[in-house]
DSSP file (Angstrom, degrees, kcal/mol; ACC not computed):
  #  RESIDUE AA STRUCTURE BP1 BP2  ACC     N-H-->O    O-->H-N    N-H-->O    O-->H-N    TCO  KAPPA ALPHA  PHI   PSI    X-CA   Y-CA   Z-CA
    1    1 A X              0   0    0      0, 0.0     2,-0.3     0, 0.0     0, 0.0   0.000 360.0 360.0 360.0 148.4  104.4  168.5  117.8
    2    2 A X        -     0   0    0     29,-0.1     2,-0.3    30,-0.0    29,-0.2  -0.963 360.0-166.8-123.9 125.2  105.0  170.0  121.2
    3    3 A X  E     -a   31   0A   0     27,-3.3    29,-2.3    -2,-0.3    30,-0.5  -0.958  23.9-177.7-128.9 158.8  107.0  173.1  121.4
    4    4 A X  E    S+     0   0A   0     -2,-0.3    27,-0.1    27,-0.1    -1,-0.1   0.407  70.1  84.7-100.3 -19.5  108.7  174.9  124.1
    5    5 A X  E    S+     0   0A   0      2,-0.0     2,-0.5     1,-0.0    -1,-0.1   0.590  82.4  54.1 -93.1  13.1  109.9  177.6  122.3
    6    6 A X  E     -     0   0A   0      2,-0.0    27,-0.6    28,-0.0     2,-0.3  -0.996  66.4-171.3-119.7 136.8  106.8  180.1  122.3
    7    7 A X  E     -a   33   0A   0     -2,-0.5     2,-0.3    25,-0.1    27,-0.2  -0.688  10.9-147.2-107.3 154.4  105.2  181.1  125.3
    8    8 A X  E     -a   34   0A   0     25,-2.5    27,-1.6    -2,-0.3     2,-0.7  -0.973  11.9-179.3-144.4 147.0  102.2  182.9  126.4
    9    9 A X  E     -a   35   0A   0     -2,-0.3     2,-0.4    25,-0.2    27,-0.2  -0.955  26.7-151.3-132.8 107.5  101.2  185.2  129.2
   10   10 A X  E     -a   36   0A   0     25,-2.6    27,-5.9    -2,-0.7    28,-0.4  -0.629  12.5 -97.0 -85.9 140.1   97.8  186.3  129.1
   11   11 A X        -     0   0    0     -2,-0.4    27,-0.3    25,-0.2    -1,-0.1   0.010   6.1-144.0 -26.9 137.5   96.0  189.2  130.3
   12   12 A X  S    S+     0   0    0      1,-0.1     7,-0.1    25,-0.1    -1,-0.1   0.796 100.9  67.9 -90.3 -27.5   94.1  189.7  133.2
   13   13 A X  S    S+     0   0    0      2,-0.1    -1,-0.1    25,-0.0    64,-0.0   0.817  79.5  98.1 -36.8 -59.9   91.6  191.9  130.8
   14   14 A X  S    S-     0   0    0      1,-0.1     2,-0.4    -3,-0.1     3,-0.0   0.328  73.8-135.5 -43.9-175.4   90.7  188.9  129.1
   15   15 A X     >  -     0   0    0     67,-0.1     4,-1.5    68,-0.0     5,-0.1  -0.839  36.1 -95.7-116.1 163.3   87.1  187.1  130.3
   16   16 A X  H  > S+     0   0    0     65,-0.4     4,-2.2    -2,-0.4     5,-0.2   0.822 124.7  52.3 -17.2 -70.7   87.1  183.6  130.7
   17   17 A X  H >4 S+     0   0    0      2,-0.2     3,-3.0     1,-0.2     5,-0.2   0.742 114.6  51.3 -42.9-101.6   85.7  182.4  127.4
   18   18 A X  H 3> S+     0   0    0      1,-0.3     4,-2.3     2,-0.2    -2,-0.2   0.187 107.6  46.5  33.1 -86.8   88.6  184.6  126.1
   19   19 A X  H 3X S+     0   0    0     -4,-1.5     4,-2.6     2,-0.2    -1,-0.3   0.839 117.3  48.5 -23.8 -74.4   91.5  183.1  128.4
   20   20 A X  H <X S+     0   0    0     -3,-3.0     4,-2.6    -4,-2.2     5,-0.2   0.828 113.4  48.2 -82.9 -54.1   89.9  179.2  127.2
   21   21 A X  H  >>S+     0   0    0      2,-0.2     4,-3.1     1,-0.2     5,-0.5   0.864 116.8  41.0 -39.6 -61.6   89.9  180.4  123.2
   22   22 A X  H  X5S+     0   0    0     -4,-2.3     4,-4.7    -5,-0.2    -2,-0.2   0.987 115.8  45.6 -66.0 -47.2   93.1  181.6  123.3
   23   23 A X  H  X5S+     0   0    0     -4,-2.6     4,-3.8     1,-0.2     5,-0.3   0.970 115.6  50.7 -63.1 -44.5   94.9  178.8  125.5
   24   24 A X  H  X5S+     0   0    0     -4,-2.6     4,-1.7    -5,-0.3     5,-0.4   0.998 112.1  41.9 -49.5 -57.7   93.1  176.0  123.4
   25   25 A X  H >X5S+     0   0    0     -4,-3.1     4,-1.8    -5,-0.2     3,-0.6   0.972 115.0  61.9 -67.1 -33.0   94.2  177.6  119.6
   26   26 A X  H 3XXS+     0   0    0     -4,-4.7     5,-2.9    -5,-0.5     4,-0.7   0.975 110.9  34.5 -33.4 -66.6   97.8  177.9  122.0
   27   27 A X  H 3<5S+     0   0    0     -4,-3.8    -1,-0.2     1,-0.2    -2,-0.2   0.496 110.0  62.7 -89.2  13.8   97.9  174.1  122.4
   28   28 A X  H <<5S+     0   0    0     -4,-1.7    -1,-0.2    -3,-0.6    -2,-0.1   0.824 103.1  48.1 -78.5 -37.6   96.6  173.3  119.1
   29   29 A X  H  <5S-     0   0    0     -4,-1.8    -2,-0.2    -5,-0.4    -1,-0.1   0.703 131.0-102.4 -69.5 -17.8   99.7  175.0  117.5
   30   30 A X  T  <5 +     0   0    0     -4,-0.7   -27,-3.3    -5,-0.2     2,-0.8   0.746  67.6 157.1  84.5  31.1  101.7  172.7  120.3
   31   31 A X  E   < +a    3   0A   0     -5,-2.9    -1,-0.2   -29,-0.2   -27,-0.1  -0.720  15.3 173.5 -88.3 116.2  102.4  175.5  122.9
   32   32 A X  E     +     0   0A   0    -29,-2.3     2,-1.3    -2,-0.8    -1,-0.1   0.800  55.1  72.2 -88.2 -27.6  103.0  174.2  125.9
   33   33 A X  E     +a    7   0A   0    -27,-0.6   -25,-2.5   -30,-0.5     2,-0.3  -0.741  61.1 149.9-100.8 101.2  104.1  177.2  128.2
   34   34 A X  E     +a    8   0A   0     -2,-1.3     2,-0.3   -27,-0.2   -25,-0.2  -0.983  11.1 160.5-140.6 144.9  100.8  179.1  128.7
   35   35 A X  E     -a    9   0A   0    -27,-1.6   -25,-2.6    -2,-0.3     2,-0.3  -0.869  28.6-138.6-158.9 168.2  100.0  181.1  131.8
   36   36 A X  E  >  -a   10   0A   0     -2,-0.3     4,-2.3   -27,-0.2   -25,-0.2  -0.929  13.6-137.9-136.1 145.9   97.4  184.0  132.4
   37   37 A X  H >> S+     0   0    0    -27,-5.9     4,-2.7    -2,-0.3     3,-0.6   0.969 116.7  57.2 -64.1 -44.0   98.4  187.4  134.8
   38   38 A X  H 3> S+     0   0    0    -28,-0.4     4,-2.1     1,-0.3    -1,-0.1   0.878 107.0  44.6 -65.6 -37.2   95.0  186.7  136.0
   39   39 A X  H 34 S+     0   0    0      2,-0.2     4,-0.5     1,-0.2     5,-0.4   0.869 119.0  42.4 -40.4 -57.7   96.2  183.0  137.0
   40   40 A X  H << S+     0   0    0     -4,-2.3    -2,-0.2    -3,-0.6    -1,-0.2   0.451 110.4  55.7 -88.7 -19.3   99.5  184.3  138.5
   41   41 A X  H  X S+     0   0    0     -4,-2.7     4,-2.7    -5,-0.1    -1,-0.2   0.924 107.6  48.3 -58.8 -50.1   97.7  186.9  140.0
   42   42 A X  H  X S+     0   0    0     -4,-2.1     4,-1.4     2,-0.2    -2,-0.2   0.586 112.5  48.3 -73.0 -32.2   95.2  184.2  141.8
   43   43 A X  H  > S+     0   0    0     -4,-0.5     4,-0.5     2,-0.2    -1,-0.2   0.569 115.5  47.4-114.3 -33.0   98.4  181.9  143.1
   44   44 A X  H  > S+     0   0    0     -5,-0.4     4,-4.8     3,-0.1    -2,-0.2   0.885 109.0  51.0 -67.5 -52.5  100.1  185.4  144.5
   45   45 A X  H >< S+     0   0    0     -4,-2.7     3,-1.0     1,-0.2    -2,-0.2   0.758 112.9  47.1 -39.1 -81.7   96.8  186.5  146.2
   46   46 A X  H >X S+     0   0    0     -4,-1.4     4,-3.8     1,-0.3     3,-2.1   0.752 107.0  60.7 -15.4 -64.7   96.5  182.7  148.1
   47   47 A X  H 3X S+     0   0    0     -4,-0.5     4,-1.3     1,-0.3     2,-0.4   0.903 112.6  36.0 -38.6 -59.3  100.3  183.0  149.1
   48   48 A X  H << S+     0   0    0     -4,-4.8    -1,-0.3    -3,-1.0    -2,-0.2   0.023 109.4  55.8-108.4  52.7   99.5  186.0  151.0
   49   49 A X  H X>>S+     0   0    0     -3,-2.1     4,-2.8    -2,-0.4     5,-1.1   0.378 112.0  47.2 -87.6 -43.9   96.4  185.5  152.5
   50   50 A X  H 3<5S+     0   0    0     -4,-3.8    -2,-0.2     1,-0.2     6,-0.1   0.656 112.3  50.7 -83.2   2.9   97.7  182.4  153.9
   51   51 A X  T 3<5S+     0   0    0     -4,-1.3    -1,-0.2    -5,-0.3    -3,-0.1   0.635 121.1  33.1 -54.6 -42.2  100.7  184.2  155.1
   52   52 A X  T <45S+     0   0    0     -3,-0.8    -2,-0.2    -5,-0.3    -3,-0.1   0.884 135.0  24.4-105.0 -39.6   98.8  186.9  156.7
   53   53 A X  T  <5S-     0   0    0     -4,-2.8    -3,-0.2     2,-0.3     3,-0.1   0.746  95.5-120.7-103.3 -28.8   95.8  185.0  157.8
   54   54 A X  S   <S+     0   0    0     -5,-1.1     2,-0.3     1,-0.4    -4,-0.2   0.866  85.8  82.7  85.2  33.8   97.0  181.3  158.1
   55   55 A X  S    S-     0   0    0     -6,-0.3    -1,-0.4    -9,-0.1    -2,-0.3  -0.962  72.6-134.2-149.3-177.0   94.3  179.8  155.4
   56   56 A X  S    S+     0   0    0     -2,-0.3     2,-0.5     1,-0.1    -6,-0.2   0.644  85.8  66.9-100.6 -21.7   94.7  179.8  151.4
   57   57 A X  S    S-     0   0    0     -8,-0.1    -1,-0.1    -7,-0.1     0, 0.0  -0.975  88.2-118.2-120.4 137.4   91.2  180.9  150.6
   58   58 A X        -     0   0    0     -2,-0.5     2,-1.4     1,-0.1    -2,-0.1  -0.094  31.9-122.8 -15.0 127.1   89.9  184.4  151.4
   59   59 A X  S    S+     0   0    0     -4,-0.1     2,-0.3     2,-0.0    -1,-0.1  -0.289  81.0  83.1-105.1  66.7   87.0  184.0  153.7
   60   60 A X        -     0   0    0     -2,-1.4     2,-0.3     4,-0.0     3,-0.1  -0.982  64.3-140.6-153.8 139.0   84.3  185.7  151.9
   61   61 A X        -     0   0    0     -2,-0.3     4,-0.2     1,-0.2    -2,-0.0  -0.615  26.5-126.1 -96.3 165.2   81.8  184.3  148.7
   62   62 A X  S >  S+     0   0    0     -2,-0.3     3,-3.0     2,-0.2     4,-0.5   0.806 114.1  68.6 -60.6 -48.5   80.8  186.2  146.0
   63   63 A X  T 3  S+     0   0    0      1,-0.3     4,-0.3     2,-0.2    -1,-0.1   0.476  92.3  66.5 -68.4   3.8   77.1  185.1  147.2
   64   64 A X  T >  S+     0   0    0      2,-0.1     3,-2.3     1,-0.1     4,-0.3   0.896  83.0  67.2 -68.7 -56.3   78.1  187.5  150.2
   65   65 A X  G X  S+     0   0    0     -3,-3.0     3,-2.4     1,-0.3    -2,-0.2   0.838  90.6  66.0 -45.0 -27.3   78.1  190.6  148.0
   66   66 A X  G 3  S+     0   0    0     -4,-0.5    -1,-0.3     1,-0.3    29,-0.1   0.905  97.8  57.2 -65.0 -28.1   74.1  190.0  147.7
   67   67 A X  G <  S+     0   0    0     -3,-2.3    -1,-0.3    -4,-0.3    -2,-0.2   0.550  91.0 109.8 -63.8 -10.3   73.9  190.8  151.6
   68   68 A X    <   -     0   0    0     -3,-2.4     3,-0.1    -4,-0.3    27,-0.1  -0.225  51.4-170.0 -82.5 154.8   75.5  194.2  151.3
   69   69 A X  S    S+     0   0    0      1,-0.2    29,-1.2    28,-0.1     2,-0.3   0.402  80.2  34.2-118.5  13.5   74.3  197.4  151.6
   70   70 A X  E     -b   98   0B   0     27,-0.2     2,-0.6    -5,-0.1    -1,-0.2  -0.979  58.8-171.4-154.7 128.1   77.5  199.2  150.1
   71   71 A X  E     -b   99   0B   0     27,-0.9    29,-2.0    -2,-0.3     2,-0.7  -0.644   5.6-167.7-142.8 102.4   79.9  198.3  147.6
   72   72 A X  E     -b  100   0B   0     -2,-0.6     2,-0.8    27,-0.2    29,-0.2  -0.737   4.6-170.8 -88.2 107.9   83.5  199.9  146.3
   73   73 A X  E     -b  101   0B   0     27,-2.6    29,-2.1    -2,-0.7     2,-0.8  -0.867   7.1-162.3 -83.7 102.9   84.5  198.7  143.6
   74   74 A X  E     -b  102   0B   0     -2,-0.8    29,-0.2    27,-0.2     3,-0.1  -0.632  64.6 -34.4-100.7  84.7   88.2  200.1  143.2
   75   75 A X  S    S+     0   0    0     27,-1.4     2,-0.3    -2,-0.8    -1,-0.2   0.812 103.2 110.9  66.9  62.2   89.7  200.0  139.6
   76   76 A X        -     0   0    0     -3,-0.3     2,-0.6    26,-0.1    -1,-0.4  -0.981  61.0-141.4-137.1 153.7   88.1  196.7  138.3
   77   77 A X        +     0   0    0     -2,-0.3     4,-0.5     1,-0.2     5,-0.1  -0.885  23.4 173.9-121.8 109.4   85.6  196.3  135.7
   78   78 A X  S >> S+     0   0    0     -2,-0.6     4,-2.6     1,-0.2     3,-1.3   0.966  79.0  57.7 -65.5 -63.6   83.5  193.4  137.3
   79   79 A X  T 34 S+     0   0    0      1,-0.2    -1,-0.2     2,-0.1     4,-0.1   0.594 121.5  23.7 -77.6  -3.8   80.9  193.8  134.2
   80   80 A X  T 34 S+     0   0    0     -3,-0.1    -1,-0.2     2,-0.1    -2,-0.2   0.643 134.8  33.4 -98.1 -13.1   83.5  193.2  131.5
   81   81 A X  T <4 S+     0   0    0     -3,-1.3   -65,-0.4    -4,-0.5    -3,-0.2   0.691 133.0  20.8-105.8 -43.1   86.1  191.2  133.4
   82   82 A X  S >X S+     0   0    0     -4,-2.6     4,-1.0    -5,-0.1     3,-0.9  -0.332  72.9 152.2-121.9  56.8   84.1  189.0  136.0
   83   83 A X  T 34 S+     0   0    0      1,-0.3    -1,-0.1     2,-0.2    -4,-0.1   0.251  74.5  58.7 -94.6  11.7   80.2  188.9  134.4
   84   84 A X  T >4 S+     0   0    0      2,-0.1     3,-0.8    -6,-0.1    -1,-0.3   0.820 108.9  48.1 -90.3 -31.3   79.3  185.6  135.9
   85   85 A X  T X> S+     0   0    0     -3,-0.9     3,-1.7     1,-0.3     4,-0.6   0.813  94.0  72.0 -77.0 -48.0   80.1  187.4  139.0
   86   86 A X  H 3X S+     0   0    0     -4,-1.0     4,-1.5     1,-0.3    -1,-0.3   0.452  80.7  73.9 -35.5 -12.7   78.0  190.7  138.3
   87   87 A X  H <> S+     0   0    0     -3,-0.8     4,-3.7     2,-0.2     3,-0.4   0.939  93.8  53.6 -88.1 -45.3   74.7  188.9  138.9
   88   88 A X  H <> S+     0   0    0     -3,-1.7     4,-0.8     2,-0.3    -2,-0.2   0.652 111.7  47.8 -79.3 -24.4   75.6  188.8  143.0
   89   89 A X  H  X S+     0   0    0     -4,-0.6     4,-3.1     2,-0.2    -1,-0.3   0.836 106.3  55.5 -79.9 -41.3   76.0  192.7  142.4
   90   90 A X  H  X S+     0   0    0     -4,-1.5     4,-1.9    -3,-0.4    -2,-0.3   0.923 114.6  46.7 -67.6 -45.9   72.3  192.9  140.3
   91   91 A X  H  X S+     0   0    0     -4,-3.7     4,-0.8     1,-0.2    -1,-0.2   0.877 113.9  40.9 -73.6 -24.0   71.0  191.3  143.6
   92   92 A X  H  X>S+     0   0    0     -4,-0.8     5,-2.2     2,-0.2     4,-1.3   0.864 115.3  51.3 -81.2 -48.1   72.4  193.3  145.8
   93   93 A X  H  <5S+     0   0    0     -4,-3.1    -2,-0.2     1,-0.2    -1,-0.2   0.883 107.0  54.8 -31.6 -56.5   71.7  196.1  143.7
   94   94 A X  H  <5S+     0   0    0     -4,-1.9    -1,-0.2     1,-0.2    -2,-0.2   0.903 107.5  52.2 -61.9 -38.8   68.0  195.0  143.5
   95   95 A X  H  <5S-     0   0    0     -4,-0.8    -1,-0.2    -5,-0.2    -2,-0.2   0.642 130.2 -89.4 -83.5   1.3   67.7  195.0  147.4
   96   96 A X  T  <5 +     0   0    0     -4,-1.3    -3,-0.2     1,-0.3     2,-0.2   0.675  67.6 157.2 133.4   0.8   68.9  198.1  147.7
   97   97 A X      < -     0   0    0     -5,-2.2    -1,-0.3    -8,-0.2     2,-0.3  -0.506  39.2-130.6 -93.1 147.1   72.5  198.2  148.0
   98   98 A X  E     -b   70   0B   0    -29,-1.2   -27,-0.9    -2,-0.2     2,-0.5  -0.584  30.5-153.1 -92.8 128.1   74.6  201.9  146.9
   99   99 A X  E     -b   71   0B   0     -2,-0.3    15,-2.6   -29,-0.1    16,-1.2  -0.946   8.2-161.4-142.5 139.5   77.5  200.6  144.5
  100  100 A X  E     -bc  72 115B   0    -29,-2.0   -27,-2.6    -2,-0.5     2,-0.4  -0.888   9.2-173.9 -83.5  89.9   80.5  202.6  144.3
  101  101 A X  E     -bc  73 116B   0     14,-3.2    16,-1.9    -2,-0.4     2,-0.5  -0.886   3.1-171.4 -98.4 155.9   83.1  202.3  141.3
  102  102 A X  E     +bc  74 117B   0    -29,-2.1   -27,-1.4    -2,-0.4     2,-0.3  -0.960  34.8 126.1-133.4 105.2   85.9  204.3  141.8
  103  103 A X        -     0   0    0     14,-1.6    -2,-0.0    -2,-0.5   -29,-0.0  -0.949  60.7-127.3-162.1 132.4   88.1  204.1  138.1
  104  104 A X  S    S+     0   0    0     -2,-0.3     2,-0.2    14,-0.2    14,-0.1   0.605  85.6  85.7 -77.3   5.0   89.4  206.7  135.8
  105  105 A X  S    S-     0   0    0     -3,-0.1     2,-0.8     1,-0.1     5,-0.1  -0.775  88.5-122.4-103.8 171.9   87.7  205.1  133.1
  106  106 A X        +     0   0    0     -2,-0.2    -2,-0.1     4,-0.1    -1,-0.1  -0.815  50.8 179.1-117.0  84.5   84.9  205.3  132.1
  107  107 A X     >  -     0   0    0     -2,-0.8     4,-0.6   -31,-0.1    -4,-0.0   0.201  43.5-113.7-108.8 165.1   84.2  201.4  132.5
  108  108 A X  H  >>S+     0   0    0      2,-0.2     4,-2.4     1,-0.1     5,-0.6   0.820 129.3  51.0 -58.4 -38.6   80.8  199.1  131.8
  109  109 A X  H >>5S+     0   0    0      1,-0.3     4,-2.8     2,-0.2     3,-0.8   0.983 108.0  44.8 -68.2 -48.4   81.1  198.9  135.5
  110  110 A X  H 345S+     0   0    0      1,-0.2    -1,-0.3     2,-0.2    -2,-0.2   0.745 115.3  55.7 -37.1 -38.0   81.3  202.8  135.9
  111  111 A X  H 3<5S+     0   0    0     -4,-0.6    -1,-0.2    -3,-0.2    -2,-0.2   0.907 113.5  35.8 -69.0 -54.4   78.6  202.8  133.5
  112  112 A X  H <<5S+     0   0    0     -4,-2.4    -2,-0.2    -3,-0.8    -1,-0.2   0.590  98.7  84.3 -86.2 -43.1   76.5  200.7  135.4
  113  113 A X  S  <<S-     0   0    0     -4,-2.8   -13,-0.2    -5,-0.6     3,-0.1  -0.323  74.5-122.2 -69.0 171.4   77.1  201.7  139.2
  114  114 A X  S    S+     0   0    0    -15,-2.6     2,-0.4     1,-0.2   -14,-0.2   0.758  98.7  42.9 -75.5 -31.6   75.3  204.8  141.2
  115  115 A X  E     -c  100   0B   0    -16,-1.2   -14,-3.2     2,-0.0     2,-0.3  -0.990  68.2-171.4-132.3 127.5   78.4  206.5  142.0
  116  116 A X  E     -c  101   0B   0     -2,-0.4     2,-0.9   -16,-0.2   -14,-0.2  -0.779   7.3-161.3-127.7  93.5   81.3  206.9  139.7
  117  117 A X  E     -c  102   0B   0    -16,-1.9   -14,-1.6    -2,-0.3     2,-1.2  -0.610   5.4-161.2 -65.7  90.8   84.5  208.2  141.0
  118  118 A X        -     0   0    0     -2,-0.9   -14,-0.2   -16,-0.2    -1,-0.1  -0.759  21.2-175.5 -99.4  88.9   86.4  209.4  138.2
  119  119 A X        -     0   0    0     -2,-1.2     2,-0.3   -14,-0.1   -16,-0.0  -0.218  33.3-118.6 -76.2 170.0   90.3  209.4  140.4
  120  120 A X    >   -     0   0    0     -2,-0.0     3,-2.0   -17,-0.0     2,-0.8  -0.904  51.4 -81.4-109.6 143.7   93.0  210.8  138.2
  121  121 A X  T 3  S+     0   0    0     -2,-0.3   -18,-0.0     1,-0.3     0, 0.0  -0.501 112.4  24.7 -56.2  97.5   95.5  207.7  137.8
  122  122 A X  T 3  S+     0   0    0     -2,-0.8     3,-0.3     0, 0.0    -1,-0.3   0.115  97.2  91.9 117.4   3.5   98.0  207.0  140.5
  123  123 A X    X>  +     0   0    0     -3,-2.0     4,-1.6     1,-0.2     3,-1.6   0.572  46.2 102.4-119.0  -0.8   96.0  208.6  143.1
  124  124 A X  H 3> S+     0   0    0     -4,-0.4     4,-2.0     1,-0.2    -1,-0.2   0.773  86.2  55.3 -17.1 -45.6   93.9  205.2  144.4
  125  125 A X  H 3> S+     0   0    0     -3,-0.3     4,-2.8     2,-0.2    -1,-0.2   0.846 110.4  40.0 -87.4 -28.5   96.5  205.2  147.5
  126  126 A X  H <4 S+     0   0    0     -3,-1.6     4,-0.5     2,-0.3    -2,-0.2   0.686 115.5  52.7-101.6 -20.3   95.6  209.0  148.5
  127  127 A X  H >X S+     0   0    0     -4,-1.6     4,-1.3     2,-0.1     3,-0.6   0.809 113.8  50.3 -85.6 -38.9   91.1  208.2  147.6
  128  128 A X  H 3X S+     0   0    0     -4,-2.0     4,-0.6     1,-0.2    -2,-0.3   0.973 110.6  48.5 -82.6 -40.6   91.8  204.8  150.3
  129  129 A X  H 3< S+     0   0    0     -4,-2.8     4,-0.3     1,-0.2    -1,-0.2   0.750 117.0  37.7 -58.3 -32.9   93.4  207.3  152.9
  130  130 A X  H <> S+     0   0    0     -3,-0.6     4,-1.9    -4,-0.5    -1,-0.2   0.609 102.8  76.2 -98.1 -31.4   90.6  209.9  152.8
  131  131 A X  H  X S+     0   0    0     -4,-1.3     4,-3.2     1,-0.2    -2,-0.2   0.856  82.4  60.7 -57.6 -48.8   87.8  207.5  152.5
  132  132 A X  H  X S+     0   0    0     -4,-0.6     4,-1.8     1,-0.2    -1,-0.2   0.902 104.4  50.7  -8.4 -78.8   87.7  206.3  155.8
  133  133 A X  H  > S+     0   0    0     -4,-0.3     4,-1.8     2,-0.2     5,-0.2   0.954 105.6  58.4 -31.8 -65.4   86.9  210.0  157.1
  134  134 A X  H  X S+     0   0    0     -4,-1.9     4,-1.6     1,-0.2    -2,-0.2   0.996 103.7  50.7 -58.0 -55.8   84.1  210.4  154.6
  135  135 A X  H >< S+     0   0    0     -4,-3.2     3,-0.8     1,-0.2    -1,-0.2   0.826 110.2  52.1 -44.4 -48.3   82.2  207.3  156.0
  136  136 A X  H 3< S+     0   0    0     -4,-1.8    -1,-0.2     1,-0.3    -2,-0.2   0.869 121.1  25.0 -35.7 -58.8   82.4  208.6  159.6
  137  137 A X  H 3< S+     0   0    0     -4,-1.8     2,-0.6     1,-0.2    -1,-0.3   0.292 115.1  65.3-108.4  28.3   81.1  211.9  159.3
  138  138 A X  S << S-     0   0    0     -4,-1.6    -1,-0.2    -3,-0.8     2,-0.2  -0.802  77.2-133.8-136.1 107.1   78.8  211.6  156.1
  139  139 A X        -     0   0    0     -2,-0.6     3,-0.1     1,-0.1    -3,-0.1  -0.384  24.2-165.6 -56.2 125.2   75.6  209.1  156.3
  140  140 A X        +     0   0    0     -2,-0.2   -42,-0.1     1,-0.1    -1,-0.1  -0.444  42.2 120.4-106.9  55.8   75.7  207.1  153.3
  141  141 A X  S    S+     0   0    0      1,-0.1     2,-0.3     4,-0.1    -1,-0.1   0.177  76.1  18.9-103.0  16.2   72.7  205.3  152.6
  142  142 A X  S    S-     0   0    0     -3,-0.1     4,-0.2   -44,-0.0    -1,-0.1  -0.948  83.5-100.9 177.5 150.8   71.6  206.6  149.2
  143  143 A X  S    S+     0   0    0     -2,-0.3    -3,-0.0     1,-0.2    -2,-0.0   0.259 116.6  62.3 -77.1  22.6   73.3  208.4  146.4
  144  144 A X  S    S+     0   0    0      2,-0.0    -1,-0.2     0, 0.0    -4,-0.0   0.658 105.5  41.0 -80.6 -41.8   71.7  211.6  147.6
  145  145 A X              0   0    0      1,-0.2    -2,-0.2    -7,-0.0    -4,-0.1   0.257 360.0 360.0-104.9  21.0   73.2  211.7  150.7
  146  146 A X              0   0    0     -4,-0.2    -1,-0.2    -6,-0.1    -3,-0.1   0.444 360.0 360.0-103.9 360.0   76.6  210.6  149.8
């Protein structure tokens, strides 16, 4: 039996497995209108990168991050949220690369990074304004000198 009259809208929180688990016991029960933020997040981003840039995918890999020698992470937690993804951060990590989380919680990722920027919540807009400035006049090549 197929029903229409329960919905679900999932969480971007969720991981993958998570997201698969849930939508599966969803359409066992015969719910048919099932959607994820993270999904509807994904189909917004596309719109407006190919609005702004004039293609549909972002022009960047994950397997880029391993090249980095700096990484801001700004209020996600890639090691609960993304963890297939986290291995491209452990390489980068391994060769040498500073990573940055900037979250007021006190995340796996937070946990995990060299630098943890504990912002007070709502103030993300006012840490991206100033940040600029700090890279210019302060060499950042090690959590010492940052």
């Amino acid at each position: 039996m197929r029903t229409r009259a329960i919905g679900s809208f999932g969480g971007a929180r969720l991981v993958a497995e998570e997201q698969f688990l849930l939508a599966k016991a969803l359409r066992s029960w015969g719910v048919v209108n099932i959607d994820s933020e993270a999904a509807f997040g994904r189909r917004a981003f596309a719109a407006g990168v190919a609005a702004t840039l004039g293609i549909a995918e972002p022009d960047g890999l994950w397997s880029d991050i391993a090249n980095t020698d700096c990484l801001l992470t700004l209020g996600a937690d890639v090691a609960t949220s993304q963890p297939l993804s986290l291995r491209w951060i452990e390489r980068a990590r391994d060769a040498g690369a500073l990573w940055i989380v900037v979250d007021p919680l006190r995340s796996a990722s937070a946990e995990m990074a060299d630098i943890h920027v504990p912002i007070r919540p709502g103030t993300d807009i006012a840490f991206l304004g100033g940040w600029p400035s700090t890279l210019w006049t302060i060499p950042c090549g090690s959590p010492s000198t940052c």
